[in-house]
C-alpha positions as CSV (number, residue, x, y, z in Angstrom):
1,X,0.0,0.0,0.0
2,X,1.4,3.5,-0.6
3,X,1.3,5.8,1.9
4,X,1.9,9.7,1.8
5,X,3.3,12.3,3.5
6,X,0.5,15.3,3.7
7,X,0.6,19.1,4.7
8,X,-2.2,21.1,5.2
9,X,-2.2,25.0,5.3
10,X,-5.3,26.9,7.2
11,X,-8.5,25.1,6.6
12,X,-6.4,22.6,4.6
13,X,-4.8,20.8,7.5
14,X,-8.6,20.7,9.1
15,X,-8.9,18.5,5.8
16,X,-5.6,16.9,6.1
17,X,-6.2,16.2,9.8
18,X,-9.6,14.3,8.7
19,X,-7.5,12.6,6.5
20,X,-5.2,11.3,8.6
21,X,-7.8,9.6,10.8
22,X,-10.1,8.4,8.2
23,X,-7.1,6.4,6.4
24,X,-4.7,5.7,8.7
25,X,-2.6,3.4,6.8
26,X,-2.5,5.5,4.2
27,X,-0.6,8.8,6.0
28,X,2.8,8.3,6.7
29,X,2.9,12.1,8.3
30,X,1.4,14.8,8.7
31,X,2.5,18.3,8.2
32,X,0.0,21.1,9.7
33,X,0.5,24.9,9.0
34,X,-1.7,27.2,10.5
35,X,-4.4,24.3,11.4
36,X,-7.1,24.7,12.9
37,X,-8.7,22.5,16.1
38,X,-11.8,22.9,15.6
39,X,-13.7,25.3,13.0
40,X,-17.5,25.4,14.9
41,X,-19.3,28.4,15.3
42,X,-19.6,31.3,12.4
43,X,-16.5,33.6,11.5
44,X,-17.1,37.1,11.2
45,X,-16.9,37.2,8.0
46,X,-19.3,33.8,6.8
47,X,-21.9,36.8,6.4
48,X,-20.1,38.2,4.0
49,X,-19.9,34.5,2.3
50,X,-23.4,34.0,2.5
51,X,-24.6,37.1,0.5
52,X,-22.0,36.1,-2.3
53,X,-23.5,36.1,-6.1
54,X,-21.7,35.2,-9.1
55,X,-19.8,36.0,-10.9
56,X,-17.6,36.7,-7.9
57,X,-16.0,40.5,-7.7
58,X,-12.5,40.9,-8.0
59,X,-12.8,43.2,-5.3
60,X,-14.5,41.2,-2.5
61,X,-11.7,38.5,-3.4
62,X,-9.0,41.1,-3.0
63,X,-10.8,42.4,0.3
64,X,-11.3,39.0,2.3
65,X,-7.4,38.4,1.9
66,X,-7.7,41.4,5.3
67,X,-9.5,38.4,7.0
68,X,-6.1,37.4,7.6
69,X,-3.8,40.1,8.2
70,X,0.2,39.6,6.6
71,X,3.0,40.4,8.7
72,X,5.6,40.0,5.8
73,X,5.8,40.7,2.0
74,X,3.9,38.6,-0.5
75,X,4.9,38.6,-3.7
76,X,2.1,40.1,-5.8
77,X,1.9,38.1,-8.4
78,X,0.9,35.4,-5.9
79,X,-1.5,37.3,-4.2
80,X,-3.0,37.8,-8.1
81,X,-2.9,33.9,-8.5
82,X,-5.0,33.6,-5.1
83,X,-7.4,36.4,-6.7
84,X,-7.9,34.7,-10.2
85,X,-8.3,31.5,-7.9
86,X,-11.1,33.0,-5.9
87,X,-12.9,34.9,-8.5
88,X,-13.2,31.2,-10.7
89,X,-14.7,29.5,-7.3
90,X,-18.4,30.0,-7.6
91,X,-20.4,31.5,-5.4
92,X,-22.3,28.4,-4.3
93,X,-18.3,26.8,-4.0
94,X,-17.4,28.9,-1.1
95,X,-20.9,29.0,0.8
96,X,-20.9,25.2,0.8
97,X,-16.9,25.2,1.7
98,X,-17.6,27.7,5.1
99,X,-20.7,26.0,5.6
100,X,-19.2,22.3,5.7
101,X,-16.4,23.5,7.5
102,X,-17.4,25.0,10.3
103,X,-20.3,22.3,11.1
104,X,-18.2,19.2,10.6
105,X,-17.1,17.6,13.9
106,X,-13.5,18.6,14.7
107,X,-11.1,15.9,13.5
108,X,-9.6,15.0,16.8
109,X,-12.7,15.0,18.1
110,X,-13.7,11.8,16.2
111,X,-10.3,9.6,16.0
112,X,-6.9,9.7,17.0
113,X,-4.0,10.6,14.3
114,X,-1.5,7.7,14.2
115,X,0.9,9.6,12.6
116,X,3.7,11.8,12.9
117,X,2.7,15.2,13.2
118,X,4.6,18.8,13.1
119,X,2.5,21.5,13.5
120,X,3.7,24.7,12.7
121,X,1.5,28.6,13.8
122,X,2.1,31.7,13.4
123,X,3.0,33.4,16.9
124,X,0.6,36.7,15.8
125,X,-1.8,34.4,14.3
126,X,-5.1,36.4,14.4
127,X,-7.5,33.6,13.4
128,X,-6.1,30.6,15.9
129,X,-5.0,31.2,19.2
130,X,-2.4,29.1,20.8
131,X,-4.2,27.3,23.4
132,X,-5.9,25.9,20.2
133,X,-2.7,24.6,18.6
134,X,-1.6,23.5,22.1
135,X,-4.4,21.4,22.7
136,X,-4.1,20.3,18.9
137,X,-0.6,19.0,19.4
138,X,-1.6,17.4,23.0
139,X,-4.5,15.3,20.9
140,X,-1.7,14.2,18.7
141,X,0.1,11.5,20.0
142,X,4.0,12.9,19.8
143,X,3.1,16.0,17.5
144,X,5.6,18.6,17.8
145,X,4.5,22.3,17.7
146,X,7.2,25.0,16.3
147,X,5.9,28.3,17.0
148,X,7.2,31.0,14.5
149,X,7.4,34.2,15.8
150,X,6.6,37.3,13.9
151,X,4.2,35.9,11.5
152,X,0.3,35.6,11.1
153,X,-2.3,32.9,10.2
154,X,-0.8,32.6,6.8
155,X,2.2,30.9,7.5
156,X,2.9,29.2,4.2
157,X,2.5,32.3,2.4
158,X,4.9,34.3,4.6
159,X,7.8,32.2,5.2
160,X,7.5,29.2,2.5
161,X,11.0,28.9,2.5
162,X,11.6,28.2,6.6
163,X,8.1,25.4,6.5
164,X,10.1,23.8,3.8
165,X,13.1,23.6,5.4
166,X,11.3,22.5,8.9
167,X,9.1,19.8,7.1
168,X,12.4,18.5,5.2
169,X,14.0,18.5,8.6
170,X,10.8,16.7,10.2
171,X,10.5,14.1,7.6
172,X,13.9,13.2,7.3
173,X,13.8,12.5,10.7
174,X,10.7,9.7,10.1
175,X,13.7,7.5,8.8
């Protein structure tokens, strides 16, 4: 059987994390940037979300980037990829995504993850507070938490090149 290793930025390591416990045998680790422990309850901004008509604006994709305020450059022609991204997601696309997201039962709530995890957060993350990520890692048999200071939610985008190096680090150590 082949097995994987996975990372999962922001809502994608609340995926990743679900993946992990559904098919065990199938993660060989696990890599979490910026992951949320459990997504329940309604953001500020899912009112914004629900009132969304296609085609999506430009603008209102540029604007909900605020959501989660950047403590370090971004290229711009990345943040112009994550535009054109958002503005091709239909409307119905990111009602549902929010939606099924924030009502789905937390990951660790409903298994255990087998594998090894690193979890890597932002120190001025905004959106997740680090009791959350504590309690993540303390769910996670072994999981190691790096904290990074000096940078917000977005912690792939803001230093990509310092979770590549940790994960290379991490998973080279799985040997």
């Amino acid at each position: 059987m082949h097995r994987a290793f996975v990372l999962g930025s922001s809502s994608g390591g609340y995926v990743a994390q679900q993946l992990a416990i559904g098919y065990p045998g199938r993660v060989a680790a696990l890599v979490l940037v910026g992951s949320p422990l459990s997504l329940r309850g309604r953001p500020a901004f899912a009112d914004e979300v629900a009132t969304l008509q296609d085609p999506i604006d430009e603008n209102w994709v540029r604007n909900s980037l605020a959501w989660f305020p950047l403590l370090h450059a971004i290229p711009a022609w990345f943040i112009e990829d994550r535009v054109r991204d958002g503005v091709r997601m239909p409307a119905h696309a990111w009602k549902r995504i929010l939606d099924g997201l924030r009502t789905a039962a937390p990951p660790t709530e409903s298994g255990t993850i087998p594998a090894p995890t690193l979890i890597l957060w932002g120190a001025h993350d905004a959106v997740l507070p680090r009791r959350h990520q504590e309690a993540l890692a303390a769910r996670i048999p072994g999981a190691v938490l790096k904290v990074y200071p000096g940078v917000g939610h977005l912690v792939l985008w803001e230093c990509p090149d310092q979770v590549a190096v940790d994960t290379t680090a991490f998973l080279s150590s799985l040997d």
